[in-house]
C-alpha positions as a printed NumPy array, in Angstrom:
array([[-11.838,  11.135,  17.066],
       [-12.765,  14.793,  16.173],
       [-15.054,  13.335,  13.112],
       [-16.408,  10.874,  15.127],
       [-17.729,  12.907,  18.384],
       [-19.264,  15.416,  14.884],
       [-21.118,  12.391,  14.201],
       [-22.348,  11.649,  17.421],
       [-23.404,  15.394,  18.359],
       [-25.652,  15.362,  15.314],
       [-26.71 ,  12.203,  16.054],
       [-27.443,  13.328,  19.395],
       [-30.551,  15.6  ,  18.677],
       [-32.549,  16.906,  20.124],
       [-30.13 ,  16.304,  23.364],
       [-27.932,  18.556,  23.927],
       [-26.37 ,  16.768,  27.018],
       [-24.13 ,  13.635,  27.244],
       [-25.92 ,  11.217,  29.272],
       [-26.773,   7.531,  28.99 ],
       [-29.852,   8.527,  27.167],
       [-28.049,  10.337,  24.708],
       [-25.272,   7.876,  23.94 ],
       [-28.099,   4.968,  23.651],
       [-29.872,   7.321,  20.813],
       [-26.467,   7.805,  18.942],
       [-26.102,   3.886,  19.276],
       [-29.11 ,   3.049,  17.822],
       [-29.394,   6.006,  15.211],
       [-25.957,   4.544,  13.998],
       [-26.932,   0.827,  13.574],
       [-30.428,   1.787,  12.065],
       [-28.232,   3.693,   9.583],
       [-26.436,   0.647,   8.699],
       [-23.06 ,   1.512,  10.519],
       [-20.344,  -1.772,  11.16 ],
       [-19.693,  -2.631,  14.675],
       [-16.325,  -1.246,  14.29 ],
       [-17.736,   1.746,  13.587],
       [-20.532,   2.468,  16.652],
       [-17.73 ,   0.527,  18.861],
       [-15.445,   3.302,  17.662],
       [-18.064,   6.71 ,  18.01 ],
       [-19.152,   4.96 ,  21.816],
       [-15.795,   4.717,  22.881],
       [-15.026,   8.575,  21.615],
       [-18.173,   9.461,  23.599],
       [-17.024,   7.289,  26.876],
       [-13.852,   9.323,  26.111],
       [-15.306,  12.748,  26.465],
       [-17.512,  11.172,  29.899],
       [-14.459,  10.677,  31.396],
       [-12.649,  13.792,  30.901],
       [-16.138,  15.453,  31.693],
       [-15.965,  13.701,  35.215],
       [-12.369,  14.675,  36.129],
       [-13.002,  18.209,  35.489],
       [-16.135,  17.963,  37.079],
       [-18.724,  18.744,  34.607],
       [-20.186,  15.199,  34.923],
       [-20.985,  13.252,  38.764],
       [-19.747,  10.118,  39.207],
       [-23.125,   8.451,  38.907],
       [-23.604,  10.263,  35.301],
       [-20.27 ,   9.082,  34.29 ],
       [-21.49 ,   5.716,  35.55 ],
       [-24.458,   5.329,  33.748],
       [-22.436,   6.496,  30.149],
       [-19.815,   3.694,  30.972],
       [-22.521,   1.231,  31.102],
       [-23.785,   1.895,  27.841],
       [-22.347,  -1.534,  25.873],
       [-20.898,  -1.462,  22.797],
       [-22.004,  -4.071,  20.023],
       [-21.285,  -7.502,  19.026],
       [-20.339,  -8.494,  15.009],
       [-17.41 ,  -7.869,  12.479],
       [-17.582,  -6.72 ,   8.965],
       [-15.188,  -8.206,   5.886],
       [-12.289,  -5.286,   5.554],
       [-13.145,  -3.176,   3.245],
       [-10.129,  -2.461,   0.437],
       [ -8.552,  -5.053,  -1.629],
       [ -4.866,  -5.867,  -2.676],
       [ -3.2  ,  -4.83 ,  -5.78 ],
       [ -1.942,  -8.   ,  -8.33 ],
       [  1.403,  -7.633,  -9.116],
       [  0.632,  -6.524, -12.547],
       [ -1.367,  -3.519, -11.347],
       [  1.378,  -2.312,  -9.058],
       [  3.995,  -2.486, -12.001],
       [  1.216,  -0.528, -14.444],
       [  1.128,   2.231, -11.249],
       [  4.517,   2.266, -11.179],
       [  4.601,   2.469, -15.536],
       [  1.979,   5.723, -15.367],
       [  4.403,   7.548, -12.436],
       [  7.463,   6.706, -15.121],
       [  5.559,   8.276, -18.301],
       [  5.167,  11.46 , -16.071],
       [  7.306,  14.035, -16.733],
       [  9.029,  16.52 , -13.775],
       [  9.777,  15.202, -10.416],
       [  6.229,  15.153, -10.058],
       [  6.244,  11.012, -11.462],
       [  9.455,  10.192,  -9.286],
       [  7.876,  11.95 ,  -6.24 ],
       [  4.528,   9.494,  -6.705],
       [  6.798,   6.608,  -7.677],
       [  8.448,   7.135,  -4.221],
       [  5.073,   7.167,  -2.343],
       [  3.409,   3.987,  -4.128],
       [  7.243,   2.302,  -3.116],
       [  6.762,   3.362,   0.609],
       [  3.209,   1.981,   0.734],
       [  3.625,  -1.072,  -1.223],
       [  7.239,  -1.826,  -0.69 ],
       [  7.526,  -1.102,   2.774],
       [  3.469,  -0.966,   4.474],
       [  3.718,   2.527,   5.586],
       [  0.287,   4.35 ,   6.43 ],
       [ -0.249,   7.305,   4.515],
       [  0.373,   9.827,   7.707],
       [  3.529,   7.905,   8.292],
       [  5.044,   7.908,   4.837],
       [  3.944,  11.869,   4.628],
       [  5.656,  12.565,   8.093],
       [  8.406,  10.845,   7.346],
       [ 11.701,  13.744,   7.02 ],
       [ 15.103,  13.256,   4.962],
       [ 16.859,  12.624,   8.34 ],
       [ 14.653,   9.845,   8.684],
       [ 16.468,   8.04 ,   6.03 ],
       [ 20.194,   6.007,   6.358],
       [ 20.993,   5.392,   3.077],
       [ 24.399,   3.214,   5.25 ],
       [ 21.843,   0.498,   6.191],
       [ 18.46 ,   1.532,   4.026],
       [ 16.132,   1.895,   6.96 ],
       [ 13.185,   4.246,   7.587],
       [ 12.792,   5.44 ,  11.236],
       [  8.973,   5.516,  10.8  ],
       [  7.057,   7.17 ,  13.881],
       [  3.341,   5.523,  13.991],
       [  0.036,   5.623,  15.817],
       [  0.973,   6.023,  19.86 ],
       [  4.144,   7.739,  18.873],
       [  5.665,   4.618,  18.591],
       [  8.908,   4.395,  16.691],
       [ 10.091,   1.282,  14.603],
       [ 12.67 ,   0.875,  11.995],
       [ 11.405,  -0.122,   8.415],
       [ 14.228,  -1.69 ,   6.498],
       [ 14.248,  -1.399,   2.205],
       [ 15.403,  -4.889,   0.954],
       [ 13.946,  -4.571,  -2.099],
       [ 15.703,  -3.183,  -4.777],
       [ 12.615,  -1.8  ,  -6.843],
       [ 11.971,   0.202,  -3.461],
       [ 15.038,   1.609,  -2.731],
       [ 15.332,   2.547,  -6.488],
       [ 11.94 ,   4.389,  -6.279],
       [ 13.114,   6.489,  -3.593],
       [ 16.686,   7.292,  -4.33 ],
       [ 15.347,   8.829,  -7.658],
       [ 12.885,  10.911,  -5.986],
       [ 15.933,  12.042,  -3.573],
       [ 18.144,  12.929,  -6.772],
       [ 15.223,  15.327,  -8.116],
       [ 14.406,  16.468,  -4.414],
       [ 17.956,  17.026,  -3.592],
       [ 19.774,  16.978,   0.107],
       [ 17.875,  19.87 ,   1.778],
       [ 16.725,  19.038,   5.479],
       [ 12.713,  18.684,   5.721],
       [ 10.202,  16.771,   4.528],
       [ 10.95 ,  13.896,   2.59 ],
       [  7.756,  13.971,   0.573],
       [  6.956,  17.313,  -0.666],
       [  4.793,  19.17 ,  -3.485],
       [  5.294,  19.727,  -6.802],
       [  3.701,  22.829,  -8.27 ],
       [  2.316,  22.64 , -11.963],
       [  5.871,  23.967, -13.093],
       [  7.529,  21.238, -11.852],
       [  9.238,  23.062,  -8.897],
       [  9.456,  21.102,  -5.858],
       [  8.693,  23.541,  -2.817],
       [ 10.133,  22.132,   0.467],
       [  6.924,  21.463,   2.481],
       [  5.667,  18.326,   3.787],
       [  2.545,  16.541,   1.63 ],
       [ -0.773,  16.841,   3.001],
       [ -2.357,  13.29 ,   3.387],
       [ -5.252,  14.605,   1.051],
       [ -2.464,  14.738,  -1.567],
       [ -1.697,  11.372,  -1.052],
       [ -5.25 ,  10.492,  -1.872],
       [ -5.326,  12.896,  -4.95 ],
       [ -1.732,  11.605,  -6.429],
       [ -2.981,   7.919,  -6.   ],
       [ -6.451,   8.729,  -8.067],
       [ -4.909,  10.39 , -10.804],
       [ -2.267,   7.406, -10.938],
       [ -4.618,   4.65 , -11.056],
       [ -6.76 ,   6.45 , -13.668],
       [ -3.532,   6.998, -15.959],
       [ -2.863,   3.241, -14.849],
       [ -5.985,   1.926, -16.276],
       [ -6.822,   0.243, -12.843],
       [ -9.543,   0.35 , -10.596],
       [ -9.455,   3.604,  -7.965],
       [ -7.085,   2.914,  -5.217],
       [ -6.501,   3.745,  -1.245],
       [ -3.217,   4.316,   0.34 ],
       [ -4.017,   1.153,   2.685],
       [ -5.226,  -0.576,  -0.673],
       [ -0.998,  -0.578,  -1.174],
       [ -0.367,  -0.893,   2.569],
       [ -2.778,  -4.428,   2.379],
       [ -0.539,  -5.123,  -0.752],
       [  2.391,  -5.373,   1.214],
       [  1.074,  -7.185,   4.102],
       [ -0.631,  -9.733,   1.881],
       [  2.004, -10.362,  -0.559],
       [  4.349, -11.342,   2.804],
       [  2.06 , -13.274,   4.255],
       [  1.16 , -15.206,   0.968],
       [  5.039, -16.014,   0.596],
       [  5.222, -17.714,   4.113],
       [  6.29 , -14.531,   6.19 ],
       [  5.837, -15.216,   9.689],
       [  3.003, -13.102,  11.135],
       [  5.073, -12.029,  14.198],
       [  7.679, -10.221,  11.853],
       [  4.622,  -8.905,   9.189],
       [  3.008,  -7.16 ,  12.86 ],
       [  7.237,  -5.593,  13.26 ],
       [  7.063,  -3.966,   9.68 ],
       [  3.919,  -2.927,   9.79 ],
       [  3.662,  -1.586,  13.27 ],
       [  0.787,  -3.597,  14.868],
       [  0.565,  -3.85 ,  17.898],
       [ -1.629,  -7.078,  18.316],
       [ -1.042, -10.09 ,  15.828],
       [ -4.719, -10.548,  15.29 ],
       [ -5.067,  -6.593,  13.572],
       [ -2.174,  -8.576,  11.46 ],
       [ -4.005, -11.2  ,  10.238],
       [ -7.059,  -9.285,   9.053],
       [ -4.614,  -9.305,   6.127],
       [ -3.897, -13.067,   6.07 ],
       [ -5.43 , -14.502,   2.961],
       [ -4.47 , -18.165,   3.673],
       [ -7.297, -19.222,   5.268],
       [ -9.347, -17.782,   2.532],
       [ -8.043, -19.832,  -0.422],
       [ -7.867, -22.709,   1.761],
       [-11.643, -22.256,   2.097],
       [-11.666, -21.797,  -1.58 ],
       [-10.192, -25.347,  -2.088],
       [-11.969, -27.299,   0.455],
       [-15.157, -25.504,  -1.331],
       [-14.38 , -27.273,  -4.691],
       [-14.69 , -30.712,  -2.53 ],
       [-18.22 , -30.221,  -2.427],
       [-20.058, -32.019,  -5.579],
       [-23.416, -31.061,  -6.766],
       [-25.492, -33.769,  -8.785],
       [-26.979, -31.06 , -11.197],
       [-27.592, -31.073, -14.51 ],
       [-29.291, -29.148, -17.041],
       [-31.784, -30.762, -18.424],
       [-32.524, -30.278, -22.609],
       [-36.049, -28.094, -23.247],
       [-38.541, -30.845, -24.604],
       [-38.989, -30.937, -28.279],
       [-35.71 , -29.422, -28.869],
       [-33.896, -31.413, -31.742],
       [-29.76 , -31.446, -31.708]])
């Protein structure tokens, strides 16, 4: 919200007061500058945000505060941006994190398995603490957006593997679950920053050979791998900690490769036709 309501003040110029003239400019400036609904939806409702609070506190009148909440948002939808990893390309991330030597390979191998193997966002997995952790039923008590609280449950083997060896090099100290590994290969007991994340995943991929990646690159990975094997959506939304079905089936690729294949019933009556004078 912070980087958003940045965006709008600069946007904003050369008004310098929130008002329904203001907000319209920072509308427009936005979808002149080729912004996704998503995105102006997102910076108006930051700015109707900041009308409100102005209005309580009475820095704004009611009619003022009227006029911003009549400012509509826009209509449209963008593809989502970020793809989902093959199978292959998760086992060659995986592969680069193993040729690493130090904890520093197990520590990234543990972050790739709570992305992709159990759809954690990258400020969950790097808030997550050891306590967090019941090895007696493998479940993660994951805290997510709203401060909502939902237990994450490691079935998979390859998972569960990937994190028990990062716990054997990080040993049983209370804290952070995720921590950083200096260029010595000491482990110092702090939580990850989320731009580590980022950085960890970049120089993985590289060593991997694969395309740059995004933490939610590996959180789609999960979702979309579920979904593809028949999950129901209702227990996809549990894991992943939606709270509407329909932000869960942005990641439902069904419907897509059943376009592809009623696509393919469509028959064209082309053909090339030989350049005149050419001899076979």
């Amino acid at each position: 919200m912070r980087s958003r309501l940045c965006l709008a003040a600069r946007l904003m110029a050369p008004h310098r007061r929130l008002s329904f003239e203001s907000v319209t400019v920072v509308l427009f400036r936005l979808r002149e500058a080729g912004a996704a609904p998503a995105t102006v939806n997102a910076v108006l409702s930051a700015l109707k945000g900041v009308a409100r609070c102005a209005w309580h506190t009475g820095l704004m009148t009611a009619e003022e505060y009227q006029r911003v909440g009549d400012v509509r948002g826009v209509r449209g939808s963008r593809l989502p941006r970020g793809r989902a990893l093959t199978g292959e390309e998760i086992s060659s991330l995986l592969r680069a994190c193993e040729r690493s030597p130090g904890p520093a390979g197990s520590r990234d191998a543990c972050l790739v398995a709570l992305l992709a193997g159990a759809g954690l966002r990258r400020a969950e997995a790097v808030s997550l603490d050891l306590s967090h952790y019941s090895r007696r039923d493998h479940s993660l008590r994951v805290r997510g957006k709203g401060d909502k609280e939902r237990l994450v449950y490691l079935e998979d083997g390859g998972t569960r593997r990937a994190l028990n060896a990062w716990l054997r090099a990080r040993g049983d100290a209370p804290g952070p679950l995720l921590c950083p590994v200096s260029k010595q290969g000491t482990i110092v007991l702090r939580r990850l920053s989320a731009q580590a994340v980022y950085k960890a995943l970049r120089k993985r991929s590289r060593e991997a050979g694969i395309p740059r990646i995004s933490p939610h690159d590996l959180r789609r990975t999960f979702a979309t791998s579920l979904l593809d094997c028949g999950a129901d959506i209702g227990s996809v939304q549990s894991l992943l900690g939606h709270t509407s079905a329909e932000t869960t089936a942005i990641y439902d690729r069904r419907g897509e490769a059943a376009k592809r294949r009623t696509s393919a019933l469509a028959s064209l009556p082309y053909r090339r036709r030989r350049p005149q004078g050419r001899e076979d």
